[in-house]
C-alpha positions in Angstrom: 35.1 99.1 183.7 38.1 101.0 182.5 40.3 97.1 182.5 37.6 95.9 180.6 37.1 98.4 178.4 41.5 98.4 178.1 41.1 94.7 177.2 38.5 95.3 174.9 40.6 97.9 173.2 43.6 95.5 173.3 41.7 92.9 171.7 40.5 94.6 168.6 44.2 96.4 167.8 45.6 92.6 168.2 42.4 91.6 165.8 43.2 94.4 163.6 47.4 94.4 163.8 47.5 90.7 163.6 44.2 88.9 162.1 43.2 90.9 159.4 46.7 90.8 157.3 46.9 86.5 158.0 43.0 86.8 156.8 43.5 89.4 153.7 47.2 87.0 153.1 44.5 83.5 153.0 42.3 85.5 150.5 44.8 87.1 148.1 46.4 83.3 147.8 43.3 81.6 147.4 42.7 83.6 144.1 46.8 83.2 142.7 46.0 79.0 143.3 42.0 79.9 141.4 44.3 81.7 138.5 47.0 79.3 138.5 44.2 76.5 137.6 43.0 78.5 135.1 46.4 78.8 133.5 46.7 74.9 133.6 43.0 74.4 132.0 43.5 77.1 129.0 46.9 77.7 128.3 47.8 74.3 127.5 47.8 73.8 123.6 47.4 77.4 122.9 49.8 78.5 120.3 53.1 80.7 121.7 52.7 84.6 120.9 56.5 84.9 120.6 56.9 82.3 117.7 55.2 84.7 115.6 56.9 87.4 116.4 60.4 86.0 116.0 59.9 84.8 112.4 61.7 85.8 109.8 61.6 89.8 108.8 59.9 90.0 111.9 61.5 92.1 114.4 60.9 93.5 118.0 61.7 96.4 120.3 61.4 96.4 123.4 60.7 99.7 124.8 61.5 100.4 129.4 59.2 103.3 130.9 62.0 105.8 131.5 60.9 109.4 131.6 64.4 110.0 129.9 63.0 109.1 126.4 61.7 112.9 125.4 65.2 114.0 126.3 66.4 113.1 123.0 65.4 113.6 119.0 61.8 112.6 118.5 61.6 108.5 117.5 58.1 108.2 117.8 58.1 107.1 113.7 61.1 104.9 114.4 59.7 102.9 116.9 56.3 102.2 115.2 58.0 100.8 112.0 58.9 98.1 114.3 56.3 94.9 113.5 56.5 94.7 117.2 56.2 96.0 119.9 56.6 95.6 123.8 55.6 97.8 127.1 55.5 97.1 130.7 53.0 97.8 132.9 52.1 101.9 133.0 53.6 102.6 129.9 52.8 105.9 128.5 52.3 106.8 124.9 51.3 110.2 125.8 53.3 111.7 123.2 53.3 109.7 120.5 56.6 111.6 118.4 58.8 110.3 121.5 57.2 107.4 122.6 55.6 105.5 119.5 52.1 104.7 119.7 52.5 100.9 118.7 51.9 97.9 121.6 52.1 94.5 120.2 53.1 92.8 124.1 52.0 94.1 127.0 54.7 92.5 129.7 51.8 93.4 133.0 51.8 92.3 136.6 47.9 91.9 136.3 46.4 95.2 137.7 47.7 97.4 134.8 46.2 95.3 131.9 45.5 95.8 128.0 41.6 96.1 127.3 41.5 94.7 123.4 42.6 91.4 121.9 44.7 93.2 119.6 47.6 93.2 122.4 48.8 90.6 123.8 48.8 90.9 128.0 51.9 88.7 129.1 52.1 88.6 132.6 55.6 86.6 134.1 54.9 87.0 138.0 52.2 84.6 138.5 54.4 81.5 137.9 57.5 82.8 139.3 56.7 83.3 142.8 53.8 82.3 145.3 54.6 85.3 147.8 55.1 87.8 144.4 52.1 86.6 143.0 49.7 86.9 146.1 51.6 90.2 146.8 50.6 91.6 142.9 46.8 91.6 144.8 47.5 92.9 148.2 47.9 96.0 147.4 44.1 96.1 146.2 42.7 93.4 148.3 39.2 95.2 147.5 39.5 94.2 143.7 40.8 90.8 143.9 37.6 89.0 142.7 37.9 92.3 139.9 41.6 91.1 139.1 40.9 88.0 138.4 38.0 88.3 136.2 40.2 90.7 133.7 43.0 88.4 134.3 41.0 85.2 133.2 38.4 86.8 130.7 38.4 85.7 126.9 37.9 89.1 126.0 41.6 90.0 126.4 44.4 88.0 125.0 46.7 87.1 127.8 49.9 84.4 128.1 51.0 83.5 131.4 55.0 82.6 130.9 55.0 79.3 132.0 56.7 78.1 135.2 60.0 75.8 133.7 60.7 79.0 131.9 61.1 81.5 134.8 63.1 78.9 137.0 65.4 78.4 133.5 65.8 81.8 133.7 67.1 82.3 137.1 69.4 80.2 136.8 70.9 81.3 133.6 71.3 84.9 134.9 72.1 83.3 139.0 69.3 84.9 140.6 69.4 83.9 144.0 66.8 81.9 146.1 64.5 84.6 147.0 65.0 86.5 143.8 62.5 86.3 140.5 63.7 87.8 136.9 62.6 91.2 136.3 60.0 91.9 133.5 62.1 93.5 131.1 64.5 90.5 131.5 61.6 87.9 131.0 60.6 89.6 128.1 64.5 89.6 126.1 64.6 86.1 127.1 61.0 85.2 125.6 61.7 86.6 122.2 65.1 85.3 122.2 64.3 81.9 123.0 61.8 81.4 120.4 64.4 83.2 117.9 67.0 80.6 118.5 64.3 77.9 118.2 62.5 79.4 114.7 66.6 79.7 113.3 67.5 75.5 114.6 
């Protein structure tokens, strides 16, 4: 009884330890290849965000998450007079005489995500990197069908940056083989590409 009840024990740790993480790794990727067919179907033809925002007297700022922006003077104002504007992921605009108040772009990994069509959710992992991308919903395996439907509903306004764009990236700034751009780099390089375009 007690090698039996040792190899039953054995058994479901080994189950556990080893077959649940290849199981939870087979369901995470089949919803990043259900997304990435969804980017193929919708995002062809749709018009670029950024050309928009790059066109003449248009201009952008692009605003990181450190906490270090209430240790200066208050440019809350400053930054809202901006015609646009771009966060990452948890931004805060908690206080809104530091911070700003104004989101134009929303640059998201896909589990923090805008919830109105008047920003635009533009999310650069999903094309850059299989592992990154099924990685984005391992963390909440128990919301991946949830994920997805926010990530492919019509009620938000999302651009997926497209694959030939990431890998020109990386090898304009020499990332190396296992290495993806980060956000805030994807987004400088989205509004400056379509800059240099709108100016040719």
């Amino acid at each position: 009884p007690y090698t039996t009840l040792f190899r039953s024990l054995l058994q479901a740790l080994f189950m556990f330890f080893e077959d649940m993480p290849i199981v939870t790794w087979i369901w995470c990727l089949f919803h990043v290849v259900r997304l990435q067919e969804h980017i193929r179907e919708h995002q062809q033809g749709r018009p670029n965000p950024f050309k928009d925002a790059v066109k003449e007297k248009n201009n952008v700022l692009i605003v990181g998450n450190a906490p270090t922006v209430t240790d200066g003077p208050p440019l809350g104002s400053v930054i809202d007079d901006f015609v646009n504007v771009a966060r990452f992921n948890s931004y805060s605009v908690d206080r809104p005489q530091y911070t700003g108040s104004k989101v134009g772009f929303h640059f998201c990994n896909g589990r923090n995500f805008p919830k109105t069509k008047l920003v635009t959710a533009v999310l650069p992992l999903f094309n850059a990197s299989l592992t990154h991308a099924v990685y984005l919903f391992m963390p909440h395996v128990e919301d991946t069908r949830d994920i997805l439907a926010n990530l492919t509903s019509n009620k938000v306004c999302s651009w997926f940056v497209e694959e030939q764009h990431i890998l020109e990236l990386r090898k304009k700034i020499g990332c190396r083989i296992w290495q993806i751009p980060t956000s805030g780099m994807v987004a400088i390089d989205c509004f400056l590409r379509n800059r240099q375009r709108s100016e040719e």
